[in-house]
N, C-alpha and C positions, 0 to 999 in steps of 0.2 A: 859469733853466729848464734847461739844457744842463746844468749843475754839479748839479742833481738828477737828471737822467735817466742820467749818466753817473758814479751811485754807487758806490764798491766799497767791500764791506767790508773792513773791514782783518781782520788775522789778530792775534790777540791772544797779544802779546808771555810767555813763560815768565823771569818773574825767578827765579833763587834766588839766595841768599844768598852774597856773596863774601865771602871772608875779614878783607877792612876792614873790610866792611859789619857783618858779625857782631863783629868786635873794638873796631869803633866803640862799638855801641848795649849789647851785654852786655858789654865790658871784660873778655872773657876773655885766656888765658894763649895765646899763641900755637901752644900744640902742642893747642890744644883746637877740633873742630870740630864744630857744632849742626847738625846738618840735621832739619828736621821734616817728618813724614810726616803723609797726610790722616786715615789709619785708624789706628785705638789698634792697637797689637800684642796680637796673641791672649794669653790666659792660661794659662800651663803649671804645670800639679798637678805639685808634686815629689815631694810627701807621699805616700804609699802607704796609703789606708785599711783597713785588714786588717779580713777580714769577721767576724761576728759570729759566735760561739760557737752552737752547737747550746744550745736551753736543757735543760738537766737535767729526768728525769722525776721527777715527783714522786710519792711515796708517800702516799696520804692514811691517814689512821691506824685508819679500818676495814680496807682494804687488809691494813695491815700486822698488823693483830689476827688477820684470818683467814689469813694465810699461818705466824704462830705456831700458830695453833691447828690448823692441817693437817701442822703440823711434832708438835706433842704427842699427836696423835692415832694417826702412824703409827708415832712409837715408843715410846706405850704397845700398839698391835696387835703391834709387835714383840716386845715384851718376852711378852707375851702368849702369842702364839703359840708363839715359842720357850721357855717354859715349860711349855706344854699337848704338845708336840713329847716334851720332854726326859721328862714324865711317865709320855706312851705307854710309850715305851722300855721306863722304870722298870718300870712296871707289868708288861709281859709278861716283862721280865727274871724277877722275881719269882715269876711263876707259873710260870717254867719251874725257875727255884731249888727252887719247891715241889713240882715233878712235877706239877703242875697242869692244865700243857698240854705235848703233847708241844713235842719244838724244832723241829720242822719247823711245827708249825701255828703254834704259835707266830713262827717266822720269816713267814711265808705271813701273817698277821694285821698284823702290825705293816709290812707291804709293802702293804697295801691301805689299812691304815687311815691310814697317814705322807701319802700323797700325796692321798688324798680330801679329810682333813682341813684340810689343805692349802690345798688348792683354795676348800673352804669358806671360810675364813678370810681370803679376798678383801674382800669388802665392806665387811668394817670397818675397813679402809683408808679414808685420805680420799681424792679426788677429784684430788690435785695429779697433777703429772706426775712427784716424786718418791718418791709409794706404790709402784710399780714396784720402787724402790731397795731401800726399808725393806724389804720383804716378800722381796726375794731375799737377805735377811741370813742367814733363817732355813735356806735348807736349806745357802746357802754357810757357816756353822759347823759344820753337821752334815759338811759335807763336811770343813772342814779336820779335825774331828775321827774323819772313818775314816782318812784320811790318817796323823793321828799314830798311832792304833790299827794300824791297816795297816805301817803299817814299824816298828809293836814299840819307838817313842818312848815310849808310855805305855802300858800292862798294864792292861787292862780284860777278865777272864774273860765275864763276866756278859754286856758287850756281843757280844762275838765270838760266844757261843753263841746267843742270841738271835737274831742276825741271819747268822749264816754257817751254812752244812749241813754240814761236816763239821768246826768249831773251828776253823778254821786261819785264822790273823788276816792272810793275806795274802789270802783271798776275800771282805776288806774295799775290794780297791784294784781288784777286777769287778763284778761286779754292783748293788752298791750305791752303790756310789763313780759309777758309771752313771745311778744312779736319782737321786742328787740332783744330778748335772748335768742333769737333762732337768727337773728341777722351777726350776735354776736358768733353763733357754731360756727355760722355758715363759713363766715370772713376768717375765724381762725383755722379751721379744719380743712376747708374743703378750696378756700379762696379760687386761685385762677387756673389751679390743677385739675380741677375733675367738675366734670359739668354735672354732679349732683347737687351741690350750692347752687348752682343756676337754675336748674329744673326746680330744686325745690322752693327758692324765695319766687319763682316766678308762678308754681303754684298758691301757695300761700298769699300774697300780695294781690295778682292779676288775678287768677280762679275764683279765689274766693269772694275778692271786694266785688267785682264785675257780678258774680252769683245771687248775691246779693241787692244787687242796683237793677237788674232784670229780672228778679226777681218780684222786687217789691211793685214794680209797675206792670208787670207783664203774667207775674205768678195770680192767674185768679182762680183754678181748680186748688184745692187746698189737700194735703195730704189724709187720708181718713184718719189714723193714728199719729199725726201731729197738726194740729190746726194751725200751726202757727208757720208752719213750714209749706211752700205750693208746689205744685209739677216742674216749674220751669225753675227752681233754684235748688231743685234736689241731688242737683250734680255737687251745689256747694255747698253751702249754711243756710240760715234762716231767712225767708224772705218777709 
């Protein structure tokens, strides 16, 4: 009774493994010691897995059929156009070769009709976001070509009288040389989006050529401080 009431527990003993011990039972090498632990050692990724590649977009082949066909669309309007361009010219060249039209109206004509025409000739453009491009080809050749006319590179009579008021092929690199950079803004900036290209080539082109053509025949009170200027073309240029 006394030897159960006067219980202690014991405190339980920590073996580990001594170096006999362990040489005894695994027969290892003497510079070799085992110690085992309760918990497995964590796992360490050495490997670096590199993430995966963005997947490529794909083109499905209607896609790609109508992006051809928006591509042949604005440079048959180019060719197009810059044909129908090159013709205007011709054409009033011609009539002025034949005394047919004077050179001023003649000039005044083909300055109204270049940039209207122009304008018009929008819509049959396709849709993409590179019809803008195509369509700024046309007055950008015309330009290079006052350019070469203008610094007397290439001898074009015909054109120079046409389009210049007094022949002199260096009034190719003002006025005109002007008018097809503003058709170039117009077409890349502002093209079918915002009816400020429209407003302004139709001022510029319509207002002004027309200001001028009624002017010159209808302007006879003449301005006091510009003589050269009259009543009736004071809205535009010089009559």
């Amino acid at each position: 009774m006394t030897s159960l009431l006067s219980f202690t527990p014991s405190t339980p003993s920590l073996h580990l493994p001594t170096f006999s011990n362990v040489r005894h039972h695994h027969r290892l090498s003497p510079t070799t010691l085992l110690i085992s632990y309760p918990h497995p050692l964590p796992r360490v990724q050495i490997l670096y897995r590199a993430p995966h590649a963005p997947p490529r977009p794909s083109f499905s082949a209607s896609a790609l059929r109508a992006a051809a066909d928006g591509l042949l669309q604005d440079a048959g309007a180019t060719a197009f156009v810059l044909a129908g361009a090159y013709g205007l010219v011709l054409c009033f060249d011609n009539l002025t070769q034949r005394n047919l039209l004077q050179q001023s109206l003649s000039r005044k004509l083909v300055h109204i009709l270049s940039g209207l025409l122009f304008m018009l000739s929008w819509p049959i453009f396709s849709t993409s976001t590179a019809a803008r491009y195509f369509a700024s080809v046309v007055p950008l050749v015309n330009c290079l070509r006052l350019l070469l006319h203008g610094l007397s590179i290439v001898t074009n009579e015909g054109l120079v009288k046409s389009v210049t008021r007094e022949g002199n092929p260096k009034e190719l690199l003002r006025g005109p040389l002007y008018y097809v950079l503003i058709l170039i803004l117009c077409a890349l900036v502002f093209w079918r989006e915002s009816p400020v290209g429209v407003v302004s080539l139709a001022m510029m082109c319509g207002g002004d050529g027309v200001a001028d053509i009624m002017g010159r025949k209808f302007g006879s009170i003449k301005i006091p401080y510009n003589q050269k200027k009259s009543w009736a073309v004071e809205l535009g240029r010089d009559g």
